[in-house]
N, C-alpha and C positions, 0 to 999 in steps of 0.2 A: 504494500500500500504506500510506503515511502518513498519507494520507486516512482510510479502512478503520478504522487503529488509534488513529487522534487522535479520530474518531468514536465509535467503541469506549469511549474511557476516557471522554469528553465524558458521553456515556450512561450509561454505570457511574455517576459523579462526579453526575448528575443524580437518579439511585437512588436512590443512597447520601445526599442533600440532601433526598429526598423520605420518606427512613425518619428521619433526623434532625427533620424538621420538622413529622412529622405519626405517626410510629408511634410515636417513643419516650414512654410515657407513666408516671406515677410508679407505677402498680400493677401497669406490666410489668419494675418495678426491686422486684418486693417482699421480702417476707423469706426466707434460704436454708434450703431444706428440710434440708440436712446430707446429703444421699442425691448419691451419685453414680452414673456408671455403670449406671443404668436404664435409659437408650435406647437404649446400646450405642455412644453418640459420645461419648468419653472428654475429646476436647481441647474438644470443646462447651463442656460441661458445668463443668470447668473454666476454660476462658475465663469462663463468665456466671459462676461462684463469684467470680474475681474482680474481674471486674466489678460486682458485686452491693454492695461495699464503698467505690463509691464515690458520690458524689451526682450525683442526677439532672440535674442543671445543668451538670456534667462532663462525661457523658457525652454527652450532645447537642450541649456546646462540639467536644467532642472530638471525634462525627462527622460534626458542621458544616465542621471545617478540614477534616478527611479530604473528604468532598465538593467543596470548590472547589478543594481540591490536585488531584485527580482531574480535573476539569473545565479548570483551569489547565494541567497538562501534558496533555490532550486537544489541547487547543491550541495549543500549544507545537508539538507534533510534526507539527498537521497544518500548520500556519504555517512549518517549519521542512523541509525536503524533503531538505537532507544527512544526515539522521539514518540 
């Protein structure tokens, strides 16, 4: 089962490095339209409002480490079998 889930997050953590490294682009950080609550995903919408404040170099740092964290305790658990 450790395997399973140290797999799991390995994979997620390689996603999440592969939207970091190649999706996040500076005209997908563009300016906020002020409109919320149009798609009907509230916390969405809000998370990108504030994230939208900050710079694009950030947030790619920012889900870079999220990435190899993820990938990091992938490993972790599947290396680690008393968990």
């Amino acid at each position: 089962m450790n395997v399973f889930i140290g797999a799991l997050l390995v994979l997620w953590g390689l996603t999440v490095l592969y939207a970091s490294l190649s999706q996040i682009k500076t005209a997908a950080v563009g300016k906020d339209k002020g409109v919320v609550n149009v798609s009907g995903f509230l916390e969405w919408e809000l998370l990108f409002k504030v994230l939208h404040k900050f710079p694009v170099g950030f947030l790619k740092g920012f889900t870079l480490v999220m990435g190899i964290s993820f990938v990091l305790f992938g490993i972790y658990v599947m290396l680690h079998p008393e968990l």
